[in-house]
N, C-alpha and C positions, 0 to 999 in steps of 0.2 A: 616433464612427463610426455610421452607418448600420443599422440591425439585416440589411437584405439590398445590403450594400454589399460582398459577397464574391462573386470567382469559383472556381469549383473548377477545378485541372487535376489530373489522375490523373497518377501516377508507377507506374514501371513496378519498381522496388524501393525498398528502405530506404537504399540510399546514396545515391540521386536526390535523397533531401529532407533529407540528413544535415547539412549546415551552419546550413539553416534549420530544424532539428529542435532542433540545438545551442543552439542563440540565443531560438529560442520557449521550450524547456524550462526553459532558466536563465528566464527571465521568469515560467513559469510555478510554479517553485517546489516542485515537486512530483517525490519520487525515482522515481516510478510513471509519468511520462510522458516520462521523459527519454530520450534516442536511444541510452543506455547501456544501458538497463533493457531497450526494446525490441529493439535489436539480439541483446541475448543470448539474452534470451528466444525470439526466431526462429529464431539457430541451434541451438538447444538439443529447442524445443518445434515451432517451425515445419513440420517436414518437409517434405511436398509441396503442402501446402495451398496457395489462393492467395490470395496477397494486393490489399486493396483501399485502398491507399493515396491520400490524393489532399492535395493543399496549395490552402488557399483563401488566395485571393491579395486585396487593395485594388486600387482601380482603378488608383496609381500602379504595379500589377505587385508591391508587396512583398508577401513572406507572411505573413500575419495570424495561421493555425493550420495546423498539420494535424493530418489525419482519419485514424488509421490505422487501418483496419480491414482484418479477414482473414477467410475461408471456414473456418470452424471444423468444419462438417457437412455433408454433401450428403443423409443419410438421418436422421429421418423427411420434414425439410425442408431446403432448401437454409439454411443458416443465418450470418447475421454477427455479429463481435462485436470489440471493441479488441484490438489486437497488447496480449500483454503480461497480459491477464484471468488468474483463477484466484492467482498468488503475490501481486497486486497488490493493496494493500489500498486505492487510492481512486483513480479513472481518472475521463478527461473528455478534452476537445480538449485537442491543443497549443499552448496561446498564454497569453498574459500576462491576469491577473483579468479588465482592462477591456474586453478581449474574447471574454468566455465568452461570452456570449450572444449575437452574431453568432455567431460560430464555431460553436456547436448547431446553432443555424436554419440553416446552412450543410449541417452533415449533416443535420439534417431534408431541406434541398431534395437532398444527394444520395440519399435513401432514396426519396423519392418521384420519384427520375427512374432508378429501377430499379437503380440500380448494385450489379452482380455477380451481378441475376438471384434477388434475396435473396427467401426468405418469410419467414424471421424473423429478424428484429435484435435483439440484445440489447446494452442499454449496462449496464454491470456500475459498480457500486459508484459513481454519482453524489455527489459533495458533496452533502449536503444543503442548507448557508449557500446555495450559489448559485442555488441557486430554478431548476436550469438541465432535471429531469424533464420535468415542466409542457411544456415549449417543443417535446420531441420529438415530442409527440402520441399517443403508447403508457400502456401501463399498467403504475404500480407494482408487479412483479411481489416484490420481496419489498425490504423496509426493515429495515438494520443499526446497529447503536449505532456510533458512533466518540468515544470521550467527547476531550474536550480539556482542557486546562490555560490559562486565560490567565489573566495577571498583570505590572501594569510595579510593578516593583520586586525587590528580592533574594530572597533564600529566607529569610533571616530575616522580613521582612515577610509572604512567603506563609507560613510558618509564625503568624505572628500574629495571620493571616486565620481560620486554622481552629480545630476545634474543640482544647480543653485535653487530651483525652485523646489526639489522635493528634498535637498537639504532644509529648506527652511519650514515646507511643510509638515517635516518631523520635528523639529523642534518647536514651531509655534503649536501646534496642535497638544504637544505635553504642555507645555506650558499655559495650555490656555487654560487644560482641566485643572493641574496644579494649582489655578490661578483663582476659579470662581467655586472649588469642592478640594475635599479632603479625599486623595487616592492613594492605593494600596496594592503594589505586585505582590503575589502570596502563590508561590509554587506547591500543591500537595507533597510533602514526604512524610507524613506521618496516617497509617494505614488506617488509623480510629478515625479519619477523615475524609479517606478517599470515598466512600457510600454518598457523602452530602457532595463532597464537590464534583462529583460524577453525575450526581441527579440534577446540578445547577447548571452543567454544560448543556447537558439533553434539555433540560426547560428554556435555556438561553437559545441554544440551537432551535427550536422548536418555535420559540418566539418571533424569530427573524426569518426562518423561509418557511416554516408550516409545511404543508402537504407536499408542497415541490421539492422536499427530500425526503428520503428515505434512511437516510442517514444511519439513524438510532432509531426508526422503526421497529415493533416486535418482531420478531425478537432478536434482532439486532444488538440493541440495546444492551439485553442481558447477556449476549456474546463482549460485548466488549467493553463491558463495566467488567466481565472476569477475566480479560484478557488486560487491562489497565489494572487488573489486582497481582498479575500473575508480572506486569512489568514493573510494576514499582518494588513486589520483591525484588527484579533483577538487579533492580538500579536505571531502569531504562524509559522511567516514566518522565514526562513533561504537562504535566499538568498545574496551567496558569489560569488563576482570577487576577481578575483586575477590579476591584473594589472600591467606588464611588461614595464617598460618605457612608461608607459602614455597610452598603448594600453591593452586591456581587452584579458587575455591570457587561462584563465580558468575559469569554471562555476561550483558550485555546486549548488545544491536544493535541501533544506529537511524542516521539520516543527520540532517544539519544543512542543510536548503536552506531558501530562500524566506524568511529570519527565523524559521526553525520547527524545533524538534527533533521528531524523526519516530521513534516507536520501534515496533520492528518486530518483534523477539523476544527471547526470555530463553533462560537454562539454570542450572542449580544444583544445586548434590552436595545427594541427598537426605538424605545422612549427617547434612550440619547443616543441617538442615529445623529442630532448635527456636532455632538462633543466628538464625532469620528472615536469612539472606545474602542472601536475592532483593530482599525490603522494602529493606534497608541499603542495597543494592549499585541499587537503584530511588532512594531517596532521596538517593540520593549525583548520579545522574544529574540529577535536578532540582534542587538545589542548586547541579551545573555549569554549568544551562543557565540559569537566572534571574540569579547572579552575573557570567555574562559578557552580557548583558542581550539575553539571547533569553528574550520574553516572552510566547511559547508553545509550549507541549512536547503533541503531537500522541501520544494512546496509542493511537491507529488502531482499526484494528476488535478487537469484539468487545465485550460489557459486563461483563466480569467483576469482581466485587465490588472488588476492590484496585483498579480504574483511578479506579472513584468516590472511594475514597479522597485522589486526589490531582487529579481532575478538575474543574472548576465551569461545565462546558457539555458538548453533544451535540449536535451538529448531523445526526449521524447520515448515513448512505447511503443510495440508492434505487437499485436495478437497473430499470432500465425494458426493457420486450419489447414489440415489433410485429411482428403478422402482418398477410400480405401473400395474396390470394388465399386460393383454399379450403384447400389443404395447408399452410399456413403458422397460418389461424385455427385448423384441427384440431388443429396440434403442439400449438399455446399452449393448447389446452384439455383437451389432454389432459396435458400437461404439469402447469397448475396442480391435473389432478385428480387427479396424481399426489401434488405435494406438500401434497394433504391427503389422503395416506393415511395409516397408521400406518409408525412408523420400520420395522417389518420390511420392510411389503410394500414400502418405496421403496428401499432395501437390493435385495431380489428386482428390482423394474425397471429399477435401474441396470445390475444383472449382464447382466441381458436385452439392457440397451440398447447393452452391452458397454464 
């Protein structure tokens, strides 16, 4: 395809581009851009904001991507940004790999033909692999670790891959719990279930970092306990306990799209914080995924020591911002002169900024 071989047509809501939302997202592979994720997120987070959606269509008329964007801010700048930003951990257009990059330049040309009246755009959490920043013509305003997993073959070979000491750390650590308690992997796929073991991840989650996440905070929470209902009809749910003598001691949550396991968060009784249940109940997760020969497992954002553990790439994220006009260049500079303050005073001008 053509890199400016799309047209935009604007749509006037999220059900107007809902079929061809359905069909780009399955192509596109990604539980963050899917018409599941955004929809709920709209009703949830949306309010009265307005939305700027638009479908770039091929000359034959089919839809190639769409572009959802929405009016996030009207003060200090009028501002846009992806349906769906903040819970998401890796956003972009909606279309299939081959056409990222039309599909950018697409929104590039809608940004530069004013649509919604914008001074600043932010595109939030860019793939890194797809080289696709670059193309909007803004600037890297802040770059995230997302480490990855890739490997073809099972978990014994990826265990054979690494080093001798967290080969052996994987296996004594199962074997230790096998060894002194009765344990149990138990995947949800039965939906007269998902309510309890959704409520057990948030309690476990909740247990182990309290207030310094936000995670599953209100209403959060009930955004993605209906978005975990809406992917285990797909088929795309990964919802694992790990059960300690009959009691629920670890949580993971991730989704299986695009050839990829996508993990997205944890929880675990800190009681047994020295049985390591998270590691186990992590390792058990990768073992799943390589054995049923999904040959990369996605540990999304953030770089925290454990993901390296089991990662052998990073392609990492890019938020890109553009301003538009004098009020739009002033936000972005005062904005980036915000985030090099110190953590109080950005604390202090968030409260401000309300």
């Amino acid at each position: 395809m053509s890199d400016r071989a799309l047209e935009l047509t604007r749509v006037a809501n999220l059900d107007a581009a809902r079929d061809d939302w359905i069909r780009l997202a399955d192509a596109a592979g990604n539980p963050f851009t899917t018409w599941e994720w955004a929809s709920g997120w709209w009703r949830h987070f949306g309010g009265d904001r307005e939305l700027l959606v638009s479908i770039a269509r091929r000359p034959d008329r089919t839809a190639a991507a769409i572009l959802p964007l929405y009016v996030s801010a009207t003060s200090p700048a009028r501002t846009v940004r992806f349906v769906g930003q903040g819970p998401a951990d890796q956003l972009a257009p909606v279309c299939a790999p081959e056409d990222l990059k039309p599909a950018t330049l697409a929104l590039r040309d809608a940004l530069e033909s004013d649509m919604g009246g914008w001074q600043v755009a932010i595109a939030d959490r860019l793939p890194g692999e797809a080289g696709i920043a670059g193309l909007l013509g803004g600037r890297v305003v802040r770059s995230e670790s997302s480490p990855v997993l890739h490997h073809d073959g099972d978990f014994d070979s990826f265990l054979a891959s690494r080093s001798r000491n967290f080969r052996e750390q994987v296996r004594r650590r199962e074997r230790r719990l096998e060894r002194d308690h009765r344990i149990a992997f138990r995947l949800t796929d039965d939906p007269e279930r998902l309510e309890s073991d959704f409520e057990t991840l948030v309690r476990l989650h909740r247990a182990r970092w309290g207030e310094s996440s936000s995670a599953f905070q209100p209403p959060l929470d009930r955004f993605h306990h209906e978005f975990a209902g809406a992917a285990l009809e797909r088929g795309w749910l990964r919802l694992w306990t790990l059960e300690v003598d009959g009691r629920p001691a670890a949580c993971w949550l991730g989704y299986r799209m695009g050839g990829a396991e996508w993990y997205y968060q944890a929880g675990r009784d800190p009681a047994l914080e020295r049985e390591a249940v998270g590691f186990v109940l992590m390792a058990h997760t990768v073992r799943e995924t390589l054995d049923d020969g999904i040959g990369e497992y996605r540990l999304l954002l953030g770089g925290e020591g454990y993901k390296d553990r089991f990662a052998n790439a990073d392609h990492g994220l890019e938020t890109v911002a553009l301003g538009r006009g004098v009020r739009g260049r002033l936000a972005l500079a005062a904005a980036r002169a915000a985030s090099a303050a110190p953590p109080v005073l950005r604390r202090q001008l968030r409260r401000l900024a309300g």
